[in-house]
N, C-alpha and C positions, 0 to 999 in steps of 0.2 A: 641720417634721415630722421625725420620727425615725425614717428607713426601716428603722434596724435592729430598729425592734421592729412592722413592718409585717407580717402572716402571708401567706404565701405561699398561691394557691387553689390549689394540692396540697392544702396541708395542711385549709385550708377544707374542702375538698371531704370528703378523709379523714374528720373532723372532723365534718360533718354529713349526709355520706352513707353511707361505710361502716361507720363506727362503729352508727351506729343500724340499720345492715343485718343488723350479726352480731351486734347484739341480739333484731333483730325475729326473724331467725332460729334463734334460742337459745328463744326462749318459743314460737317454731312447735313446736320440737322438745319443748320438753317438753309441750306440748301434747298433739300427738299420740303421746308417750309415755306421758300418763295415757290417753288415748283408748283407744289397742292397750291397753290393759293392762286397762282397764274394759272392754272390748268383749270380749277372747279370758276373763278372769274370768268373764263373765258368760255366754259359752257353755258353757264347762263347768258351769257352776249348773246352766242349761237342761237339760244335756245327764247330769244327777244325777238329774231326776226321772223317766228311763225306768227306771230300776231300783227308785225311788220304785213306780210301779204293780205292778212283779214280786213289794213285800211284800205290798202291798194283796190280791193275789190270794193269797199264801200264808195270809194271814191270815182272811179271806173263805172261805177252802174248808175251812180244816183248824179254825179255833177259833170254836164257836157259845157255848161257855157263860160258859167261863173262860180266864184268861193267867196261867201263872205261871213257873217258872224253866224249866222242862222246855218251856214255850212261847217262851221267848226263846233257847233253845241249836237247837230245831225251825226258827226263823226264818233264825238261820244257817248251821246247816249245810246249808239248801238251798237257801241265795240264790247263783243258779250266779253271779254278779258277783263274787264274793268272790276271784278269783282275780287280778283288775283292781282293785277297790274294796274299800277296808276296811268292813265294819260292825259298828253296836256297837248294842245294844239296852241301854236306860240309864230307870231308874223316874226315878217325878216327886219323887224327893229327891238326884236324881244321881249314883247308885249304876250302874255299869257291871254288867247282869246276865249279857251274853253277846259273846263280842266276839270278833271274826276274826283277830285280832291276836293273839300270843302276849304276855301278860301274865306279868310277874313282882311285882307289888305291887297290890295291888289301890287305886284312884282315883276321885277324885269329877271328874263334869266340870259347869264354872259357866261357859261359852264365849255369847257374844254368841248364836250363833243355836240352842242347845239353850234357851235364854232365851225366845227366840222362839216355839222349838216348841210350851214350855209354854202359852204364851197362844196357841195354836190356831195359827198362821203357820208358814211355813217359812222357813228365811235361809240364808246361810252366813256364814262368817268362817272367814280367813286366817292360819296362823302359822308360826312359823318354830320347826322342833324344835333342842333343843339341843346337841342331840350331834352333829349332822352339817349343821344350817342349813340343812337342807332347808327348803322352801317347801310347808306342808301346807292344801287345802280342808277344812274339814268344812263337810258340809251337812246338818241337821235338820229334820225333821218329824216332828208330833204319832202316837204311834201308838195307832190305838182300836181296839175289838171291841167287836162289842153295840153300837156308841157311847156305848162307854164309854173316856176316853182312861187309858191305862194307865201310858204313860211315852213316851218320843221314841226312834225310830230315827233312826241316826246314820250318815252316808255321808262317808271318806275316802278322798282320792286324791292323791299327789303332783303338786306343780305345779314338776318340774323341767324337763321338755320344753315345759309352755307356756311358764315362764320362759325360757325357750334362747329359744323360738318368737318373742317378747313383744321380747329382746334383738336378737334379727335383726330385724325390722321395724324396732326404736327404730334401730337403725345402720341400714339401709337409708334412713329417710329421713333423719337425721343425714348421710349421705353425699348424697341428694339436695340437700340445702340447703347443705353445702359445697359442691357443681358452682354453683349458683346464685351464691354469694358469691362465687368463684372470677371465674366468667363473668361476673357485674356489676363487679368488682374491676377486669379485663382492659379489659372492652369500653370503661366510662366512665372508665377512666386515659388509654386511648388517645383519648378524646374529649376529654378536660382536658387532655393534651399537646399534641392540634390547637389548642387555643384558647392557651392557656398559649407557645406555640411564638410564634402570631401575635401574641397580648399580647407578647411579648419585642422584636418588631422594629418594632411600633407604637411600645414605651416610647423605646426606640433612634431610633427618626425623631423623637421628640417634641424628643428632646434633644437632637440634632443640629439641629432649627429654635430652640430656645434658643440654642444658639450658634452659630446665622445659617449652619451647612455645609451646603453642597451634600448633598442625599439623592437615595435612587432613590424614584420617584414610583408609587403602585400602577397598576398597569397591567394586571391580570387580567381577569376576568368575576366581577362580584358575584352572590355566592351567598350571605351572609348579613348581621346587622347586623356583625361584625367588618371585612368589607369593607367594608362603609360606611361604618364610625368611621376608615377607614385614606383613604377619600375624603376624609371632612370633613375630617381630618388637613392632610392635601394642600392642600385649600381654604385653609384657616388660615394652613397655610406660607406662600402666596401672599398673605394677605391683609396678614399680620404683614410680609413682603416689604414690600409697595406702602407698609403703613404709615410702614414704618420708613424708604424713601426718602421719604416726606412728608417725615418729621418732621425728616433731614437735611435738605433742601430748605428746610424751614423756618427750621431754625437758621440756613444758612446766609442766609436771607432777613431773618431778624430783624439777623442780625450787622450785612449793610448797611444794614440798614432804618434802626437808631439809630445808624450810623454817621456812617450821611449828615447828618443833624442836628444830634449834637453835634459834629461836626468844622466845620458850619457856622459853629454859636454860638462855639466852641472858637475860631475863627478870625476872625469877626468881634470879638467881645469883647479881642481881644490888639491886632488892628489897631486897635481905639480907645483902647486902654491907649496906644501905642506912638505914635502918631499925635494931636500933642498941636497940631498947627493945626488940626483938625476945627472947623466952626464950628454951630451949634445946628443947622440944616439939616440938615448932614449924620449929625450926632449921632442925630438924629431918624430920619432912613432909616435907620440901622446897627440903632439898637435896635428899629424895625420888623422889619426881616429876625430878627432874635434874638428879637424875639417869636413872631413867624411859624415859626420853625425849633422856639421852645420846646411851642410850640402843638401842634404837629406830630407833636413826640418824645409829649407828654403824652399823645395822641390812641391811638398806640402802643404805649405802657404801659397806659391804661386800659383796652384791648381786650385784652390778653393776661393783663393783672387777671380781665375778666370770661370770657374763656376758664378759666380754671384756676378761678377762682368756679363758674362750672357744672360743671367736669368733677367736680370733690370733692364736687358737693349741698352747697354755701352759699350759696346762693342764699334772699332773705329778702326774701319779699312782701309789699304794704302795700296789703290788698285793701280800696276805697271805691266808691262811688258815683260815676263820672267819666262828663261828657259825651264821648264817643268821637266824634261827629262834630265838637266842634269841638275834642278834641284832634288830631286828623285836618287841619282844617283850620291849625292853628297851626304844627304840620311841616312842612305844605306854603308856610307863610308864613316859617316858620325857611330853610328851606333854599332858599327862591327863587332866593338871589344864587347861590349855588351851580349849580344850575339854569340859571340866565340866561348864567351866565360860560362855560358849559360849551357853550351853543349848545342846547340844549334847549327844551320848551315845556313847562307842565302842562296836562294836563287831569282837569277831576276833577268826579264823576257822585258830591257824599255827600247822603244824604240826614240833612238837619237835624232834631238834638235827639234821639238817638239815647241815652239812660243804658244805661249796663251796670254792674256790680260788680265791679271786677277793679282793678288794680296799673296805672295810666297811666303811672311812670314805665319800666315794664318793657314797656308796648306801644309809646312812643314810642321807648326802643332799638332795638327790632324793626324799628319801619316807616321810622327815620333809617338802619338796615342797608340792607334792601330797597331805598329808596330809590337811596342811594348806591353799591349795587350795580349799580341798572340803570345807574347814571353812567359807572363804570367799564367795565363789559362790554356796555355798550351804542351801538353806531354809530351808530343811529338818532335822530330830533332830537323825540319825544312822549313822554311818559310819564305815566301813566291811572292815576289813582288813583278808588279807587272803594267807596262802604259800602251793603251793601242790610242789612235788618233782617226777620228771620222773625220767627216767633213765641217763641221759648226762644233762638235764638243770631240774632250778626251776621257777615257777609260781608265780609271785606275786602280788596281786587284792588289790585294793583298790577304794572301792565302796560310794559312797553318794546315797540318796532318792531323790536328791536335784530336781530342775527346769529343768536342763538338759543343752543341749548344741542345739543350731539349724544347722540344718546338712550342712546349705552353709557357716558355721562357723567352723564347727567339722576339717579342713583343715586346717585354718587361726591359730587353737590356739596354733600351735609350732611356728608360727612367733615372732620375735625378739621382737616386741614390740607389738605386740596386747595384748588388752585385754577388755571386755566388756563394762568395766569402768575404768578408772582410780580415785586418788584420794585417800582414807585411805585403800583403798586395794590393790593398790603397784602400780609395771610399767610394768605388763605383759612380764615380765621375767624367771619366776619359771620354766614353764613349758619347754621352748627353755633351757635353763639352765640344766633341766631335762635328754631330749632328747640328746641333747650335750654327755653329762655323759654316759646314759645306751650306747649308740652308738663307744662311748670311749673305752668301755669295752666287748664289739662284742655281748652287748645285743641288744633286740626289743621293744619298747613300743609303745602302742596303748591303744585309747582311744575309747569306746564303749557309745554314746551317743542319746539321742531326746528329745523332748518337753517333760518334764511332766515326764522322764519317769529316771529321776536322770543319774548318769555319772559310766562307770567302767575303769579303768586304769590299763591295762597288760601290766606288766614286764617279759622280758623272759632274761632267763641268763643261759649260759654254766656254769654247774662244776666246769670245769676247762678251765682256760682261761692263758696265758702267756704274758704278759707287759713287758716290758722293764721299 
């Protein structure tokens, strides 16, 4: 992996939290800048049609028959608003007939809400004058007499203080949602530096237990999962520890372990070269011991074969139809001498004619392990072999009287290399070896142990099982 192109959770953080913050709050704001802006617009509309009813009445009182020019210059010069609001009395072909305004050209008006007024409605519409960019309302309604509609009166007002008004607000909250950015910025950097801080000295102990140095061990009050990960951490260091003296131990085990052998053979084989009155007798016992020594060595290679075979998943099953009690009973007829020479006794409770579908030469490893396990770490002079059969799986026991196991050990003994002792009792593999296999084969084993009180070994296995 290439840590120099690894992102930093700053930058993550940045990345997918701030950034889309002073987004979200960029379209809060313009939001609520169209809002303000439609909201104070549309008061002033409102706030158009009281002068609205002041023509209504000028009109109503003073003109029963007819409207003509002299009725639209009557309309304005005593609309007392005129002083505040512009208006303009305009026929229904757009001709301006009277207007509060000081004109010097006379003008047609074609505006979105004089449009309006024509068809019965009233509107406004907003524009901006050219000579000075002012921000101008006009507001229209139909004007009638008699009901009869005449032409549209016309109400303008500058919209330079609601703009001001409209600009404060828009920056009033523009500056609220800056404090918010701001304050989220602060609070969650400082919360990404706490974690970022402890991520730093977790990464730091990691790799200080890769290179096997002494670290400081957490030692606080847990208060989240970071403290946690800095326990399990801890755990691991220790456990990588224990391993990794196994696996010395180991070495060192294996080194004498084939040492012993072929310095045997090594030795034997020279002394017959060398020693040329040897007479067939003795020829005979030499090359026993060198078989017996090659036997030995073979035994100790093909076990650390099938160690490194299971640890990599090559392991390759030849799943059949096999009677399990009397491959059961054939183990126990295999290894008798073994057995017998050792001071031992068997006993064995299997119940006969037992098929199951699974891999026999991968069950009879298993149970020549077990077996020869209890031989070794076993003081006691029985050993109980035993098969019951349920319905869908079978039971398989294998019992010693022996010493036993100690219970803060009963855990440790499926590890790769443990074992109580090393030396002419192997490299504490059988058992890991064991487990491997039954686990292979969608069985369960367990081991039932204490002080004093000998060891029992359940095997549980499906009937029928399907391997590829």
């Amino acid at each position: 992996m290439d840590k120099k192109n690894v992102k930093g959770l700053k930058k993550i953080w940045f990345k997918n939290f701030i950034v889309p913050l002073i987004v979200i709050n960029l379209l809060i704001c313009i939001m609520a800048g169209l809002f303000i802006k439609d909201y104070y617009y549309g008061k002033v509309s409102d706030n158009l049609r009281i002068p609205l009813l002041e023509i209504s009445k000028l009109v109503d009182s003073n003109f029963h028959r007819a409207f003509g020019k002299g009725a639209s210059d009557y309309i304005v010069e005593n609309f007392k608003y005129k002083n505040n609001i512009a208006i303009e009395i305009i026929d229904r072909s757009g001709n301006i007939l009277s207007s509060s305004e000081i004109r010097t050209a006379k003008s047609k008006v074609d505006s979105k809400d004089y449009q309006a007024a024509l068809k019965g409605n009233t509107d406004y519409s907003v524009y901006r004058l050219k000579s000075t960019g002012e921000r101008i309302m006009s507001y229209s309604s139909p004007l009638s007499i008699n009901e009869v509609e005449y032409g549209v009166v016309r109400f303008k007002v500058s919209m330079k203080a609601v703009d001001q008004l409209i600009r404060n607000r828009i920056f009033l909250v523009f500056l609220v949602l800056i404090a918010v950015v701001i304050f989220s910025y602060v609070v969650s950097s400082l919360f990404i530096k706490s974690i970022t801080d402890r991520l730093k000295l977790i990464l730091n102990k990691s790799s200080l237990i890769a290179k096997g140095v002494t670290y400081e061990k957490f030692q606080g009050e847990l208060k989240d999962e970071i403290d946690v990960l800095s326990i399990e951490l801890d755990n691991m260091g220790e456990e990588i520890k224990a391993s990794q003296k196994m696996k010395d131990e180991f070495v060192a085990s294996v080194s004498h372990e084939l040492k012993t052998p072929l310095t045997s053979i090594i030795g034997w084989s020279e002394y017959m070269l060398m020693d040329e009155s040897s007479d067939m007798k003795e020829v005979k016992k030499n090359l026993e011991i060198i078989h017996s020594e090659s036997s030995r060595l073979k035994d100790m290679v093909g076990r650390i074969l099938d160690f490194s075979k299971y640890q990599v998943g090559m392991e390759n099953y030849h799943i059949n139809d096999i009677n399990i009690s009397g491959l059961l009973l054939n183990v126990i007829e295999q290894m008798s001498p073994m057995i017998v020479s050792r001071g031992f006794s068997i006993r064995e409770n299997i119940k006969r004619d037992v098929i199951i579908h699974s891999d026999d030469n991968a069950i009879r490893q298993v149970l020549i392990n077990l077996i020869d396990n209890s031989l070794k770490h076993s003081k006691g002079s029985t050993i109980s072999i035993s098969l019951r059969s349920l319905r869908h799986k079978i039971v398989i026991m294998v019992k010693d009287d022996g010493l036993g196991i100690n219970r803060e050990n009963i855990n440790q003994i499926w590890n790769s290399f443990y074992s109580d002792s090393y030396g002419d009792d192997g490299f504490g593999l059988g058992l890991n070896i064991s487990k491997n296999i039954i686990e292979g084969l969608d069985g369960k084993i367990k081991i039932i142990s204490g002080p004093l009180r000998g060891s029992k070994c359940f095997i549980v296995l499906d009937k029928m099982i399907d391997k590829d």
